[in-house]
KEBA-523911 format. One line per field, with one value per residue (C-alpha): x, y, z; residue number from 1; chain. Coordinates in pm, whole numbers. Example, Ala and Ser with C-alpha at 12.3 -4.5 7.8 and 13.67 -1.06 7.14 Angstrom:
x (1230,1367)
y (-450,-106)
z (780,714)
pos (1,2)
unit (A,A)
This chain:
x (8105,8283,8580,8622,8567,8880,9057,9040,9158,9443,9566,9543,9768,9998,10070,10053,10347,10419,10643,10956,10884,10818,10431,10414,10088,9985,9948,9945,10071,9808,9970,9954,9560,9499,9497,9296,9027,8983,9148,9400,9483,9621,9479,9129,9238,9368,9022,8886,9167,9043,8675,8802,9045,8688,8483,8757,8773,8413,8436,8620,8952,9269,9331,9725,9677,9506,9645,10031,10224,10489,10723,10747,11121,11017,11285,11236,11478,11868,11898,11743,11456,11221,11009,10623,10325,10225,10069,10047,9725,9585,9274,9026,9146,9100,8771,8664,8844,8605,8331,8392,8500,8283,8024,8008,8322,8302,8634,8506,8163,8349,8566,8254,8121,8434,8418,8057,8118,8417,8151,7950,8181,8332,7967,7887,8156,8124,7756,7865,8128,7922,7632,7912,7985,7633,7590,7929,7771,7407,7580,7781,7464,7304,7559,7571,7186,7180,7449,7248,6945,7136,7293,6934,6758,7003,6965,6585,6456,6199,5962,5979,5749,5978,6290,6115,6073,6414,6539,6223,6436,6692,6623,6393,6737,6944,6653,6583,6265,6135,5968,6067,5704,5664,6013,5909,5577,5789,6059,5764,5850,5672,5550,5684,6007,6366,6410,6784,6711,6705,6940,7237,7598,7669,7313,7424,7725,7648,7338,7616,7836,7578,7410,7809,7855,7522,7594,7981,7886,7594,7842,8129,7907,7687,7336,7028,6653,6515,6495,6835,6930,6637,6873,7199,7093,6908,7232,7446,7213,7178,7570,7577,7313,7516,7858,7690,7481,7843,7970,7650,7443,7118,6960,6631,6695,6863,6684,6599,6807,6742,6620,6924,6724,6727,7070,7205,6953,7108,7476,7473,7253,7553,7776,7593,7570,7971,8015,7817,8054,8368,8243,8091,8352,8480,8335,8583,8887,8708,8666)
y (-291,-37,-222,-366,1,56,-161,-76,298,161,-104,176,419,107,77,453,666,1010,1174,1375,1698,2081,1915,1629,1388,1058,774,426,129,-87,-411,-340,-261,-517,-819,-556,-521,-944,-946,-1214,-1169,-858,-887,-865,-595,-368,-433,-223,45,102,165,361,567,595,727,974,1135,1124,1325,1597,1494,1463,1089,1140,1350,1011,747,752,385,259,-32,-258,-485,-827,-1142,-1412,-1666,-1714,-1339,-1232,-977,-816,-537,-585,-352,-114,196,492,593,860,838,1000,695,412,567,548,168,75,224,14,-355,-637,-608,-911,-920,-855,-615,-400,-367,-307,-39,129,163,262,610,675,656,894,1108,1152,1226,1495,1651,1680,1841,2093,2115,2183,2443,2656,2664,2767,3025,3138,3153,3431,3594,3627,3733,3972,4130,4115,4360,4593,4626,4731,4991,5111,5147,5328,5549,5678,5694,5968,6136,6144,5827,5930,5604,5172,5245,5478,5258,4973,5182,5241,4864,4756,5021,4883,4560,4673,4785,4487,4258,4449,4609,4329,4440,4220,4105,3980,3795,3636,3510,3382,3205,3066,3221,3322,3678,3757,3555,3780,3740,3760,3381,3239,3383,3217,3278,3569,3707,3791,3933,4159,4261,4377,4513,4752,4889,4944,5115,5285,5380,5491,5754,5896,5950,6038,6275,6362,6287,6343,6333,5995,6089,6162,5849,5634,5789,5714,5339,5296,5389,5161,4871,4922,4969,4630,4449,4580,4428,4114,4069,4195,3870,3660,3656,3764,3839,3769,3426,3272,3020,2992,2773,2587,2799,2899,2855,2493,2456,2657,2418,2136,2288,2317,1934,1800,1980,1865,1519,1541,1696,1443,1176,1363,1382,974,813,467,194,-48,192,202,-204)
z (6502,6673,6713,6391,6260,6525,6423,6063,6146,6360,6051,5815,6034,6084,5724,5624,5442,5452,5147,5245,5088,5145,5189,5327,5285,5347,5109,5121,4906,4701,4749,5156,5111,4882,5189,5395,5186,5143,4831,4737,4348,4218,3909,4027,4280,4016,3802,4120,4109,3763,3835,4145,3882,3630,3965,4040,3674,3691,4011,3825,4043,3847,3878,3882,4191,4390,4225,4125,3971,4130,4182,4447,4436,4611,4719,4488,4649,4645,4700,4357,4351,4095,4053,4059,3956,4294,4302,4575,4675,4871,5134,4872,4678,4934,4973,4563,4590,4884,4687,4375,4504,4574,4864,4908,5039,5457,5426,5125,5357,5710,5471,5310,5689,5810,5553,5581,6001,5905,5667,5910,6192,5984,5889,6273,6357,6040,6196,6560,6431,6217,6521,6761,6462,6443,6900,6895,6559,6745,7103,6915,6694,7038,7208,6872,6911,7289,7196,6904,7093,7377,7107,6913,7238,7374,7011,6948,6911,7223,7203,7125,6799,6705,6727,6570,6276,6291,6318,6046,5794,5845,5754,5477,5313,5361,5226,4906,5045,5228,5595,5927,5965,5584,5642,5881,5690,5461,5638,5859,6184,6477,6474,6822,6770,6642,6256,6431,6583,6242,6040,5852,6014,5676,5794,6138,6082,5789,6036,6287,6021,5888,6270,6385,6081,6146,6565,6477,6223,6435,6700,6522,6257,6560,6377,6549,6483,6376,6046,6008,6208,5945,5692,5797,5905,5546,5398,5595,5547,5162,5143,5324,5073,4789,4922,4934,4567,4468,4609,4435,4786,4786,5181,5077,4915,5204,5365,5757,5979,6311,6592,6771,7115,7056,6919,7275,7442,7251,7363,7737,7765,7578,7795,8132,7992,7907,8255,8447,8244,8364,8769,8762,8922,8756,9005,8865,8991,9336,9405)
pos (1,2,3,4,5,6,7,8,9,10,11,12,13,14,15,16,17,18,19,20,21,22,23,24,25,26,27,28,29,30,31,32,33,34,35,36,37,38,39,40,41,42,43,44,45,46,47,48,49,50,51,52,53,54,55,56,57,58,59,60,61,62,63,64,65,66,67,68,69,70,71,72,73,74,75,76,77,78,79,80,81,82,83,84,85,86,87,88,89,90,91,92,93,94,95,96,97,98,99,100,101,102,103,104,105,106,107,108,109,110,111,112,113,114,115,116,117,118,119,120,121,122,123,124,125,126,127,128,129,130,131,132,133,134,135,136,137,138,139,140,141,142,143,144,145,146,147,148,149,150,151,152,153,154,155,156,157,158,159,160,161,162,163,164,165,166,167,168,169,170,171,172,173,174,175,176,177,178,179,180,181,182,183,184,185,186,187,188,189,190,191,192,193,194,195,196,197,198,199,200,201,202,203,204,205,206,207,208,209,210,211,212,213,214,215,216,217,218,219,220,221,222,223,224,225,226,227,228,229,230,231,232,233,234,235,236,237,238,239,240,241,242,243,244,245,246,247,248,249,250,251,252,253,254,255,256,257,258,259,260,261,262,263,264,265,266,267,268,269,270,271,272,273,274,275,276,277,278,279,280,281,282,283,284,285,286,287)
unit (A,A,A,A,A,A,A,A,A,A,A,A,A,A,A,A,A,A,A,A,A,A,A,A,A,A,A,A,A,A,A,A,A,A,A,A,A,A,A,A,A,A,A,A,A,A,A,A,A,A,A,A,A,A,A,A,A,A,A,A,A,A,A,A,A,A,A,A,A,A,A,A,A,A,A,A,A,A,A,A,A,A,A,A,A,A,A,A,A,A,A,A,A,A,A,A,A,A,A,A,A,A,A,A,A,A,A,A,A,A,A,A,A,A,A,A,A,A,A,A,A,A,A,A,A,A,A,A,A,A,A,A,A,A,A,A,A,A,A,A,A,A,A,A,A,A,A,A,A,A,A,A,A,A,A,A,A,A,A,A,A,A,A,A,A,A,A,A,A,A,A,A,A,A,A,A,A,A,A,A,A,A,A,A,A,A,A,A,A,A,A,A,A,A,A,A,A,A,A,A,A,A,A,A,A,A,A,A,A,A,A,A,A,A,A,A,A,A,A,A,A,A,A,A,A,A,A,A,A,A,A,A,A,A,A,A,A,A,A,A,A,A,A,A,A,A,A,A,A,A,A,A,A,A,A,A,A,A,A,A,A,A,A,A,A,A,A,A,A,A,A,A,A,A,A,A,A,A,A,A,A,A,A,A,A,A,A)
């Protein structure tokens, strides 16, 4: 299967057009996927550019944006030629045409294959990026927390009930009055796991945003006292919350996502297993 699939990505480059303008993009000719795709007439191959045409309106794409006619001159003997019915399509429409032609037909199946392989090759690597996103966003909340908790120690935070009140504040502002330990109960996490471990990539980073907001103005306005410092991170956090409703994103309503422990574990076994690949050495190169 996985060479056919090949295959199929390799005939499609092979037949590919670009368009010579300020933006170029890639399209392909109808009458050069028609054979591809097992079909033989073009009238029954442009009964499936309709319903792929339908699918894409339906879609809320503008059709003339996938699917543009055009004419093809062919030979017709003695040196004569005429024009014949063609039209330019883009991927998105290959895709809608391998979606809408017969099944039955072992090209239109290898095809539909071929883009949900492509689907879900795409979607992993979406996945892999945004939990890569979410690792920097936790290491970088991580470092903003030590240097918070350096900063309110040396400034009368004196013991770790104290600066648990403090970090419990502050996410009591950013969650619309919501306490870490009744988050947790209902997001389903551990009681002696970090809220931190589960949060969406926007959580961590408006968590960082609002405690180096919070340690910069105690040192620059040179606040001390925990109450003062409750203050200051209370107003930081709400400030925070508020930026986000204003952009439609409630805190609170945001809902867990994997345990970043696993996805790291996940990360470096996939980067053994990648490395072990790298140092086997090819016993065919060493006959």
């Amino acid at each position: 299967m996985d060479k056919a699939l090949d295959t199929i990505q390799k005939n499609l480059e092979s037949i590919k057009r670009v368009s010579n303008d300020d933006h170029p993009m890639e399209f392909w000719s109808a009458r050069d996927l028609m054979p591809m795709l097992g079909y033989t007439k073009w009238q029954k191959f442009t009964e499936v550019i309709e319903r792929a045409k339908a699918a894409c309106k339906l879609s809320g794409q503008n059709i003339d944006d996938h699917v543009t006619g055009a004419g093809k001159m062919i030979a017709t003997g003695k040196g004569a030629t005429r024009k014949i019915e063609d039209f330019f399509l883009t991927r998105y429409a290959f895709y809608l045409i391998a979606q809408n032609g017969d099944p039955r037909k072992p090209e239109i199946a290898l095809a539909q294959t071929y883009f949900a392989t492509q689907t879900r090759k795409q979607e992993l690597l979406e996945q892999r990026d945004m939990e890569s996103k979410r690792l920097d966003a936790r290491a970088k909340l991580r470092e903003t927390e030590s240097k918070i908790e350096s900063t309110v120690y040396e400034r009368g935070i004196k013991y770790p009930v104290e600066f648990a009140t403090f970090k419990n504040k502050h996410i009591e502002a950013l969650y619309g009055g919501i306490s870490a330990s009744q988050l947790k109960k209902i997001r389903k996490i551990p009681p002696k796991r970090s809220l931190a471990d589960f949060d969406s990539h926007v959580e961590l980073k408006a968590k960082d945003f609002a405690l180096a907001m919070t340690d910069h103005n105690i040192k620059e306005k040179d606040i001390r006292g925990k109450e003062a410092m409750n203050t200051e991170v209370v107003k930081n956090s709400r400030e925070t919350r508020q930026a986000l409703l204003n952009r439609g994103i409630k805190p609170e309503h945001i809902k867990p996502e994997e345990d970043l422990k696993l996805v790291e574990s996940r990360k470096n076994k996939e980067a053994k297993r990648i490395a072990g690949k790298a140092n086997t050495p090819n016993r065919r190169l060493l006959k």
